[in-house]
PDB file of N, CA, C and O in Angstrom:
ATOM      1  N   UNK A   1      -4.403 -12.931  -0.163  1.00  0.00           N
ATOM      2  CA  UNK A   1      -4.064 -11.625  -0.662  1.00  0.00           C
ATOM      3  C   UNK A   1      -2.662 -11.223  -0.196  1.00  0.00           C
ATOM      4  O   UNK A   1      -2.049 -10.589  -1.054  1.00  0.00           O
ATOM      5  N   UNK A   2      -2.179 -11.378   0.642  1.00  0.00           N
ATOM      6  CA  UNK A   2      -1.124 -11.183   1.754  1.00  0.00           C
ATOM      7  C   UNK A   2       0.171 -11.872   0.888  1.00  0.00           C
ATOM      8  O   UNK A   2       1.236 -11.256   0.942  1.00  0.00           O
ATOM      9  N   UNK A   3       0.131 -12.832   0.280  1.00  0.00           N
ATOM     10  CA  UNK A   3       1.166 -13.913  -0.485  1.00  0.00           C
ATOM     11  C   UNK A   3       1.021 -12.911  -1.846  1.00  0.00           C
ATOM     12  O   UNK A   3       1.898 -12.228  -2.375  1.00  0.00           O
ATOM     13  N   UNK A   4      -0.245 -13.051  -2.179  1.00  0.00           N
ATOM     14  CA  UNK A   4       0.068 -12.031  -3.893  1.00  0.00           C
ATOM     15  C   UNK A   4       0.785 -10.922  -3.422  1.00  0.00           C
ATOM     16  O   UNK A   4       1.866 -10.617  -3.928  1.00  0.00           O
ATOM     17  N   UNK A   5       0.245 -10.239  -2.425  1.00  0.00           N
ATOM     18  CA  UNK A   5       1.196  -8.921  -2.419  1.00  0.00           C
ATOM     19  C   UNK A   5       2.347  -8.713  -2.595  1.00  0.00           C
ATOM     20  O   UNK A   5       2.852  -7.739  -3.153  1.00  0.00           O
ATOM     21  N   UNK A   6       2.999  -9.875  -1.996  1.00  0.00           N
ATOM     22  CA  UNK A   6       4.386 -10.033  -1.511  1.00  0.00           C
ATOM     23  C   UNK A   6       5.349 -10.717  -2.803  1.00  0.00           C
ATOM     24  O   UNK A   6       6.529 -10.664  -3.149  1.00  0.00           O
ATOM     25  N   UNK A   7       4.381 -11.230  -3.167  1.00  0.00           N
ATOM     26  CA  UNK A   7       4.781 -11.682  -5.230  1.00  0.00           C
ATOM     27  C   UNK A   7       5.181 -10.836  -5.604  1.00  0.00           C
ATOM     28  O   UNK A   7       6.315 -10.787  -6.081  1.00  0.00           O
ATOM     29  N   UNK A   8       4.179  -9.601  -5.498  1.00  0.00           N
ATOM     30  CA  UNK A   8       3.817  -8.449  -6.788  1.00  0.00           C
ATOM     31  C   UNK A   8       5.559  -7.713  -6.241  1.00  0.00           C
ATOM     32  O   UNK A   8       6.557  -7.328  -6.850  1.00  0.00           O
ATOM     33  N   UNK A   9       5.193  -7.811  -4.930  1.00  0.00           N
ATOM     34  CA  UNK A   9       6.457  -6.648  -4.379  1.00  0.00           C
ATOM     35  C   UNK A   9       7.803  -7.205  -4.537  1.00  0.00           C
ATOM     36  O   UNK A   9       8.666  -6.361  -4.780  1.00  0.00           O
ATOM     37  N   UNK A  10       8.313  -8.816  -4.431  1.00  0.00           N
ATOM     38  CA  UNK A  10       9.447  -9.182  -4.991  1.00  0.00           C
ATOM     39  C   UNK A  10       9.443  -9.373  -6.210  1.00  0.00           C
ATOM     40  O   UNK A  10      10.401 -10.049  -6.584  1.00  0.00           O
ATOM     41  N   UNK A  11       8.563  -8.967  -7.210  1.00  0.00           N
ATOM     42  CA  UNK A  11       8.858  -8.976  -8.370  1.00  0.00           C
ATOM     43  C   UNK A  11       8.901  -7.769  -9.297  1.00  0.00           C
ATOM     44  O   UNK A  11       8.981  -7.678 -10.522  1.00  0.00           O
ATOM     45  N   UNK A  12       8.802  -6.624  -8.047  1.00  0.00           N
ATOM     46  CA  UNK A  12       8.535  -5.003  -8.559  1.00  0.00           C
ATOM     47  C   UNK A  12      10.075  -4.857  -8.062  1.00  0.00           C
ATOM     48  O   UNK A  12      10.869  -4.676  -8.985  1.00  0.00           O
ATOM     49  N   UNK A  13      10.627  -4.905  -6.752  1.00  0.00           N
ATOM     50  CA  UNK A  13      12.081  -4.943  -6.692  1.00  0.00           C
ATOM     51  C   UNK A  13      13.245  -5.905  -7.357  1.00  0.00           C
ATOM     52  O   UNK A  13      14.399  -5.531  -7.570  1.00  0.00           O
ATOM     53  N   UNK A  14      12.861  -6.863  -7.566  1.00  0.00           N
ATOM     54  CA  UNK A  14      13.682  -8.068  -8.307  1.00  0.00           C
ATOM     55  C   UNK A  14      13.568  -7.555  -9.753  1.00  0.00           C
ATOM     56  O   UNK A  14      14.342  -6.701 -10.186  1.00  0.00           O
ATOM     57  N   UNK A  15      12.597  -8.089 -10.477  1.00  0.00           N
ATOM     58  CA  UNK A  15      12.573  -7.987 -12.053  1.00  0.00           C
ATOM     59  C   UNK A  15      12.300  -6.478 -12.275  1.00  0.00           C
ATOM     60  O   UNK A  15      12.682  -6.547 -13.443  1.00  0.00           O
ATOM     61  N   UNK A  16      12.113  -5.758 -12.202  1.00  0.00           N
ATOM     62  CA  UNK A  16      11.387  -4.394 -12.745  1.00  0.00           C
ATOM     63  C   UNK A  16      12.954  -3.457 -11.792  1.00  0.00           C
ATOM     64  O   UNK A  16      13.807  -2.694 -12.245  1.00  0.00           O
ATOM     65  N   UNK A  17      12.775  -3.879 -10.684  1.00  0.00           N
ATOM     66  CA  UNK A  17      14.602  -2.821 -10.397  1.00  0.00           C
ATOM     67  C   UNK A  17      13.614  -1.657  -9.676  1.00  0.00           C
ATOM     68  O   UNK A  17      14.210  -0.580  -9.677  1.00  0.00           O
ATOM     69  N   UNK A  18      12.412  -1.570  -9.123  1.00  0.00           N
ATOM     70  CA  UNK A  18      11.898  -0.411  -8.508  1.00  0.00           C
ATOM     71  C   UNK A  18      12.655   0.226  -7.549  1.00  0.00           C
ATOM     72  O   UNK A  18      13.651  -0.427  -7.242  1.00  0.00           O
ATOM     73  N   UNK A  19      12.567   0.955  -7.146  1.00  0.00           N
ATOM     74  CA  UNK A  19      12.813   1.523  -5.615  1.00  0.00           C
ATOM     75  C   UNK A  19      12.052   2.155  -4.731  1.00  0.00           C
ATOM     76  O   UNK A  19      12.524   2.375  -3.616  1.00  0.00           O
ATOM     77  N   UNK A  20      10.691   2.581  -5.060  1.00  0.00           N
ATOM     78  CA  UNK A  20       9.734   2.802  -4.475  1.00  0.00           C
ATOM     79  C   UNK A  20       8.260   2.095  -4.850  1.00  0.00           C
ATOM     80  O   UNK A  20       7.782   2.198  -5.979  1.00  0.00           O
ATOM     81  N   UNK A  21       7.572   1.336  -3.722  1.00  0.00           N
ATOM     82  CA  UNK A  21       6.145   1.300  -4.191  1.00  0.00           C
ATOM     83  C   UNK A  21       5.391   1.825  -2.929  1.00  0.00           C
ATOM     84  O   UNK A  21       5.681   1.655  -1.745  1.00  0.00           O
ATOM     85  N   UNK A  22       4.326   2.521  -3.496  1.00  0.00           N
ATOM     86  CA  UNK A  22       3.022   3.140  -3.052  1.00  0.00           C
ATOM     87  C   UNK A  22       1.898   2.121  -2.671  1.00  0.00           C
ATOM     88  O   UNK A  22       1.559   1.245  -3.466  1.00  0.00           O
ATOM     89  N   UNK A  23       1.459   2.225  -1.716  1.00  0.00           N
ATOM     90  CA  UNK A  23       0.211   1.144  -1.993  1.00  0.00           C
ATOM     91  C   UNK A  23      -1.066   2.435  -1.063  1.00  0.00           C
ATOM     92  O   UNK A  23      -0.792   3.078  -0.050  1.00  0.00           O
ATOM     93  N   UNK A  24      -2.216   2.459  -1.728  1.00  0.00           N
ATOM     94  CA  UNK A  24      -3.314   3.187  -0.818  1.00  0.00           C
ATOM     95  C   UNK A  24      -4.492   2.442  -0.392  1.00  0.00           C
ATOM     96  O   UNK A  24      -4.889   1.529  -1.115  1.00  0.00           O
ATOM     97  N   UNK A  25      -5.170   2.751   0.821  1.00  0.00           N
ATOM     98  CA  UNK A  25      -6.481   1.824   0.897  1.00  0.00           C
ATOM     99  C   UNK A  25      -7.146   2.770   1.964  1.00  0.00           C
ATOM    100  O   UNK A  25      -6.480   3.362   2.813  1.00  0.00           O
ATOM    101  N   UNK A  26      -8.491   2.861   1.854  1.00  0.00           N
ATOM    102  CA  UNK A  26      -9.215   3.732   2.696  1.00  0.00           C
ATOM    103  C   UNK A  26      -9.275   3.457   4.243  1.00  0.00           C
ATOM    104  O   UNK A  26      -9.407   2.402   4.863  1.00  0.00           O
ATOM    105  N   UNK A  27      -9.147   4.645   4.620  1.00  0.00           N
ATOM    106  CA  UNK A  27      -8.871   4.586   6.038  1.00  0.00           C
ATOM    107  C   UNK A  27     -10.011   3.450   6.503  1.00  0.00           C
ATOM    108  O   UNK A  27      -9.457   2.361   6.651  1.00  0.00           O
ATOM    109  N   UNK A  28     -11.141   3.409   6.716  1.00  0.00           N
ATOM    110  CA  UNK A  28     -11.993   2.699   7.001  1.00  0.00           C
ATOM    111  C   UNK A  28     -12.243   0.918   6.715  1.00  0.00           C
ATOM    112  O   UNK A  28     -13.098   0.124   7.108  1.00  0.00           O
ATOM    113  N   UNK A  29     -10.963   0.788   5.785  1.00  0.00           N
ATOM    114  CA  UNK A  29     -10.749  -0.912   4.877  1.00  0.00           C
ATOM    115  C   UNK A  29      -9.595  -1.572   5.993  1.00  0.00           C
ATOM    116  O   UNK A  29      -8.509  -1.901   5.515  1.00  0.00           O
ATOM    117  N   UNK A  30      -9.778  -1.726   7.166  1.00  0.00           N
ATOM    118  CA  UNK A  30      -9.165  -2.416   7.810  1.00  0.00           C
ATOM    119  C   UNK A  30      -8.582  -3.514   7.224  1.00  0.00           C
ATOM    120  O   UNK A  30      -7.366  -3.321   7.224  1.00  0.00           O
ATOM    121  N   UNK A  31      -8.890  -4.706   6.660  1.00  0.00           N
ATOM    122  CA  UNK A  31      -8.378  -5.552   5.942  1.00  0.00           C
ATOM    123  C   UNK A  31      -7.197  -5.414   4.877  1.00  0.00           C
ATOM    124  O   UNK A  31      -6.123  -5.999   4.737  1.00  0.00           O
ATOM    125  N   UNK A  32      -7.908  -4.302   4.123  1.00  0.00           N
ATOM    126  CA  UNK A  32      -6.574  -3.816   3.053  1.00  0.00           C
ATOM    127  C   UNK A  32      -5.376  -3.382   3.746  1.00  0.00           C
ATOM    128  O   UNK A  32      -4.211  -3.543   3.380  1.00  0.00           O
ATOM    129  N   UNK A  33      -5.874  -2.722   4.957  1.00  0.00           N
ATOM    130  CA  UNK A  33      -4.494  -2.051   5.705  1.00  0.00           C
ATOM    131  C   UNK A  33      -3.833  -3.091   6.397  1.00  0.00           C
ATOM    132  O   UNK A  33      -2.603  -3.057   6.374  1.00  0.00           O
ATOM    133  N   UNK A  34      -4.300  -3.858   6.908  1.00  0.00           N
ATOM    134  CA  UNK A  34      -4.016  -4.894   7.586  1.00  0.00           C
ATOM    135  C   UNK A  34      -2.592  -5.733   6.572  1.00  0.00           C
ATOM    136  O   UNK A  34      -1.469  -6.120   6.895  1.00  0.00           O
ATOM    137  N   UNK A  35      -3.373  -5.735   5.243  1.00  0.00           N
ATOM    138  CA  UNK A  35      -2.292  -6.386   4.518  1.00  0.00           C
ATOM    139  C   UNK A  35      -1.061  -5.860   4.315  1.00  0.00           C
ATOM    140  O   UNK A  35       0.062  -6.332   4.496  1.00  0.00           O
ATOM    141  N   UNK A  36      -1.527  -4.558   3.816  1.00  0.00           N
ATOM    142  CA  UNK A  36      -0.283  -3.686   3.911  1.00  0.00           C
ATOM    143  C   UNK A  36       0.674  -3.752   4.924  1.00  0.00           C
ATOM    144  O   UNK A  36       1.818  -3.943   4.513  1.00  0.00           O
ATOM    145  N   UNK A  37       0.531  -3.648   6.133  1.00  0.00           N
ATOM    146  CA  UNK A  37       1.189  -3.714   7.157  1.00  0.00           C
ATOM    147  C   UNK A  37       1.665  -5.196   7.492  1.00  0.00           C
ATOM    148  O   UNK A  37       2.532  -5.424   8.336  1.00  0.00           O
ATOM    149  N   UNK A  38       1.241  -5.842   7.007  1.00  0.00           N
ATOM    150  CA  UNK A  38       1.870  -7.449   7.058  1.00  0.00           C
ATOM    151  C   UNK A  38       2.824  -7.735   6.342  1.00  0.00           C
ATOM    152  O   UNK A  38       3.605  -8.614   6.706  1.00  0.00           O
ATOM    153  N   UNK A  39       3.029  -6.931   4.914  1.00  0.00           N
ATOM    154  CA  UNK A  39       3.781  -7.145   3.900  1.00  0.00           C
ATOM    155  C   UNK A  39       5.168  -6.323   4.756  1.00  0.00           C
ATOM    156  O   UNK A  39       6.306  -6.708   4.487  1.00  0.00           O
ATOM    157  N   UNK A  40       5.043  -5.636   5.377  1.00  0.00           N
ATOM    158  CA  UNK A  40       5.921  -4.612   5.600  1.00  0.00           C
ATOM    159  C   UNK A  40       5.925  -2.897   5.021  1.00  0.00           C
ATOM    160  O   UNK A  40       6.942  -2.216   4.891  1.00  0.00           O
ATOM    161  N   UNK A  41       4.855  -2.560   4.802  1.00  0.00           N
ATOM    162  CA  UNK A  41       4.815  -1.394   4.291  1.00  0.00           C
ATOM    163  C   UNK A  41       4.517  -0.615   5.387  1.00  0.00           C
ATOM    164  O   UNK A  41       3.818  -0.986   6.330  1.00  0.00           O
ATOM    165  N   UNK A  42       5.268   0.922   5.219  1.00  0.00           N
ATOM    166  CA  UNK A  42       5.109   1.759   6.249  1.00  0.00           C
ATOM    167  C   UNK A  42       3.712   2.731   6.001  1.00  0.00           C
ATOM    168  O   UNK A  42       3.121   2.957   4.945  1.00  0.00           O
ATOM    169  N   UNK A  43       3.477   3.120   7.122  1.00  0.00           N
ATOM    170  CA  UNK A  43       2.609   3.874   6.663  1.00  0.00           C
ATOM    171  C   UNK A  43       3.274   5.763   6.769  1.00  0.00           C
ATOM    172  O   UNK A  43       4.242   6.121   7.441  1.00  0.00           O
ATOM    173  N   UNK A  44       2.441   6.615   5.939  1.00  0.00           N
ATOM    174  CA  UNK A  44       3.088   7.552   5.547  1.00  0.00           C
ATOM    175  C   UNK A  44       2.484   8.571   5.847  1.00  0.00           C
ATOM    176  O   UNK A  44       3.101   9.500   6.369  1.00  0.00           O
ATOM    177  N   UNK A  45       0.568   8.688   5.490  1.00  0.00           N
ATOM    178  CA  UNK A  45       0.199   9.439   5.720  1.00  0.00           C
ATOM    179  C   UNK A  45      -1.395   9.307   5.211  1.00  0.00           C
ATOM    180  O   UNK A  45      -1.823   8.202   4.878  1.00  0.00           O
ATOM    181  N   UNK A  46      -2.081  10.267   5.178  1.00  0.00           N
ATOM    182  CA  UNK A  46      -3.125  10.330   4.711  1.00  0.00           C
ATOM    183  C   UNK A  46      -3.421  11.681   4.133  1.00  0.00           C
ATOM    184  O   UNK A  46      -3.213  12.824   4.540  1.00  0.00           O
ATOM    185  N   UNK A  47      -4.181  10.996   2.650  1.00  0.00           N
ATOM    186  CA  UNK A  47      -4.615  12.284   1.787  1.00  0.00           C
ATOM    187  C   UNK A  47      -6.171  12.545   1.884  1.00  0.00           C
ATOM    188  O   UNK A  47      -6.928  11.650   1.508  1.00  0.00           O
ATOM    189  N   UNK A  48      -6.700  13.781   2.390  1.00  0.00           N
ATOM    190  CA  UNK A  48      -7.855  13.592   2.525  1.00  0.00           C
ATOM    191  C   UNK A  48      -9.033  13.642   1.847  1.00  0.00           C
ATOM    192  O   UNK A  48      -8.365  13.554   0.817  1.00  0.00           O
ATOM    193  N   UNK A  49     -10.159  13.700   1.440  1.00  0.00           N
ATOM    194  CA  UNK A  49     -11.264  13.204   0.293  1.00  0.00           C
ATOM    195  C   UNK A  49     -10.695  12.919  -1.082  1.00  0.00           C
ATOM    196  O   UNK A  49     -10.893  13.625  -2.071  1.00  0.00           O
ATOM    197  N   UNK A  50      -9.891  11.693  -1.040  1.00  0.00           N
ATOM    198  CA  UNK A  50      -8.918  11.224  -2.227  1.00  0.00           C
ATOM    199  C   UNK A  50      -9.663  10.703  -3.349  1.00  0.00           C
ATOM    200  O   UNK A  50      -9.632  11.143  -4.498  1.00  0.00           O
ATOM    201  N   UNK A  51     -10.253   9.847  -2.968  1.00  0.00           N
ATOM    202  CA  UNK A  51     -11.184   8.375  -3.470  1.00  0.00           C
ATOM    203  C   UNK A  51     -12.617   8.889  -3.738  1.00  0.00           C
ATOM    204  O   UNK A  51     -13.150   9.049  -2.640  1.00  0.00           O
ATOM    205  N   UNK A  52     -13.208   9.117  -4.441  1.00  0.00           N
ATOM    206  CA  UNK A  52     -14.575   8.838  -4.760  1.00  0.00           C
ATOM    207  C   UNK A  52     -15.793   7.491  -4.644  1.00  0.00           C
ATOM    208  O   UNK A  52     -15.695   6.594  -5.482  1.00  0.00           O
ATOM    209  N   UNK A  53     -16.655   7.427  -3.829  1.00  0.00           N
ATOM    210  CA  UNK A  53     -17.437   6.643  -3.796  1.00  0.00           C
ATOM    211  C   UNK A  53     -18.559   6.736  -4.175  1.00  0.00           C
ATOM    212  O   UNK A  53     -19.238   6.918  -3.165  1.00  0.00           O
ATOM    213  N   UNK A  54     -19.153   6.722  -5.000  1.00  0.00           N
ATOM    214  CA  UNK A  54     -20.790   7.334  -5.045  1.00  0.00           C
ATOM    215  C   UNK A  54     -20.467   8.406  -4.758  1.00  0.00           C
ATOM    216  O   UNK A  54     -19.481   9.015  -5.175  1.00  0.00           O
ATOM    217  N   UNK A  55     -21.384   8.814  -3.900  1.00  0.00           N
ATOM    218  CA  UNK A  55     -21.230  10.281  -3.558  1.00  0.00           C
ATOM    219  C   UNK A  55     -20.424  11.076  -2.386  1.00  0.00           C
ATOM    220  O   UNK A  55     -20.471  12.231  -1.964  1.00  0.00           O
ATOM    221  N   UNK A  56     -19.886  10.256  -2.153  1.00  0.00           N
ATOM    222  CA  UNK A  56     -18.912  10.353  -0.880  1.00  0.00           C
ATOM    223  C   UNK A  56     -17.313  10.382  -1.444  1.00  0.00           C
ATOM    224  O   UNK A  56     -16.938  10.044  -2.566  1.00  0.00           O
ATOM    225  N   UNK A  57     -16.616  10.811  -0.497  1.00  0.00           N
ATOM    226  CA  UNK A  57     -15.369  11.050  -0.592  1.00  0.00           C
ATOM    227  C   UNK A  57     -14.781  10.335   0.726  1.00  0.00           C
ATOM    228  O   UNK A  57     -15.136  10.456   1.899  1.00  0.00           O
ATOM    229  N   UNK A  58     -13.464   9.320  -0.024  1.00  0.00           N
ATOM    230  CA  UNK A  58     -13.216   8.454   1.336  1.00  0.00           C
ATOM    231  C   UNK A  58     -11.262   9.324   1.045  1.00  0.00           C
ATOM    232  O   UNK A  58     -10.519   9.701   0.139  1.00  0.00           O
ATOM    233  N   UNK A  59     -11.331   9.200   2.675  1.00  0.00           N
ATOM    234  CA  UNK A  59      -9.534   9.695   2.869  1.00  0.00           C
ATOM    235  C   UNK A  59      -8.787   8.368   2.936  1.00  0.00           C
ATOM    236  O   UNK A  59      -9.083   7.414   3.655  1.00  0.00           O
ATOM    237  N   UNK A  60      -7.574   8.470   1.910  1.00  0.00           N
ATOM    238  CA  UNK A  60      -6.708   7.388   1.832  1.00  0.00           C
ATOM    239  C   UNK A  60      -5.793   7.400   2.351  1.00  0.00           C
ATOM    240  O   UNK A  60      -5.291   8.524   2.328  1.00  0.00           O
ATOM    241  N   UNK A  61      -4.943   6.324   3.131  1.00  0.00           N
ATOM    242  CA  UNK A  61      -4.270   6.165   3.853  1.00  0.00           C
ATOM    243  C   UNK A  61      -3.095   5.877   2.880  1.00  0.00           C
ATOM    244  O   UNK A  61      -3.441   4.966   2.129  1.00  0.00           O
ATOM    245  N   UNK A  62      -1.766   6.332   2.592  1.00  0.00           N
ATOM    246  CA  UNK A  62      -0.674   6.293   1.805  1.00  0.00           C
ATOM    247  C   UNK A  62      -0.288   5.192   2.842  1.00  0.00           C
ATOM    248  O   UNK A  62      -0.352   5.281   4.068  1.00  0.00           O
ATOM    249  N   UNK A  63       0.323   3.632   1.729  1.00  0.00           N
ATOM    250  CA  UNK A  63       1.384   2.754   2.740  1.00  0.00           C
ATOM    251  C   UNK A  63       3.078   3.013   1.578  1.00  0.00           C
ATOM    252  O   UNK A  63       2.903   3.251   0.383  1.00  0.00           O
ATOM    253  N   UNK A  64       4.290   2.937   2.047  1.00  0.00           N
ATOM    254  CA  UNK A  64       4.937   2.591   1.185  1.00  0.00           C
ATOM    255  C   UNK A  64       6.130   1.309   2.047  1.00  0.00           C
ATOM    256  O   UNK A  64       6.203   0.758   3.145  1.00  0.00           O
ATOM    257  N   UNK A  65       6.852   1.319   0.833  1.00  0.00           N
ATOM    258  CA  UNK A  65       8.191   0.076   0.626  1.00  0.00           C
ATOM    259  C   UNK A  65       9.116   0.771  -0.124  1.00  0.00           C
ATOM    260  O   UNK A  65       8.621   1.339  -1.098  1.00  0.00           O
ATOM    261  N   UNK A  66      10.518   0.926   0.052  1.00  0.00           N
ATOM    262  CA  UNK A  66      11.701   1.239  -0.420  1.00  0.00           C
ATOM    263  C   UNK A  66      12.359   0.092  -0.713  1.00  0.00           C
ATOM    264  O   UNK A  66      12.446  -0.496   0.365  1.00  0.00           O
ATOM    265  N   UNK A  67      12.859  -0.546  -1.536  1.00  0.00           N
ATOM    266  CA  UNK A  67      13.894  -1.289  -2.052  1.00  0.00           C
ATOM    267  C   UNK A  67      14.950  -1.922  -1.155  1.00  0.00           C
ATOM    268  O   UNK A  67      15.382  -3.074  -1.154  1.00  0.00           O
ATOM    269  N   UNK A  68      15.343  -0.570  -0.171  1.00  0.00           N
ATOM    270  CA  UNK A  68      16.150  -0.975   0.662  1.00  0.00           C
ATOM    271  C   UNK A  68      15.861  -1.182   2.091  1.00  0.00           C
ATOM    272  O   UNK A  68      16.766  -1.207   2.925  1.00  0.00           O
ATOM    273  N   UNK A  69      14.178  -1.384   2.498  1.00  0.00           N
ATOM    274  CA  UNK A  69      13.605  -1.915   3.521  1.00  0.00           C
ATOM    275  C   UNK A  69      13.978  -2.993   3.763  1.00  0.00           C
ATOM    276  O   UNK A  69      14.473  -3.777   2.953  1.00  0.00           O
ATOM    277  N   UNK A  70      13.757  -3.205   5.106  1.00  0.00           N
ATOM    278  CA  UNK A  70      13.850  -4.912   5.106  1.00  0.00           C
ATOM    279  C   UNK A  70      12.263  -5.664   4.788  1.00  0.00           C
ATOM    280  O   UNK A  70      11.196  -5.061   4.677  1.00  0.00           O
ATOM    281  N   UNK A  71      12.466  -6.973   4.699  1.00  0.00           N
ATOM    282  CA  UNK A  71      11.535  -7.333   4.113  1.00  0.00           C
ATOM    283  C   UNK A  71      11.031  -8.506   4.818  1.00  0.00           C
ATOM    284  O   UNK A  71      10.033  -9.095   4.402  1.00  0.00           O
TER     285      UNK A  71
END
């Protein structure tokens, strides 16, 4: 997952010309965050009962990447 990410993200700054990407994953998804933070994404913040689960509401953890991060 960690290698796709890092695809998706040199090919969102390379071909597409982005300058910002967003990535979110629930506070509680250690793994997802984990990736995030491997790729180099900062973390930003958290929005709280974001996500819907069934009947629950999970708070998401905002990661981002600027263009002009290092990488």
């Amino acid at each position: 997952m960690t290698e796709a990410v890092r695809a998706l993200v040199d090919h969102a700054f390379g071909t597409w010309r982005l300058h910002r990407i967003e990535l979110g994953a629930a506070t509680g998804n250690a793994r997802s965050r984990a990736v995030a933070e491997r790729v180099g994404f900062r973390e930003e913040g958290v929005r709280r009962d974001s996500e819907r689960h069934g009947d629950d509401w999970l708070d998401m953890v905002v990661y981002a990447m600027l263009a002009t991060d290092p990488r």
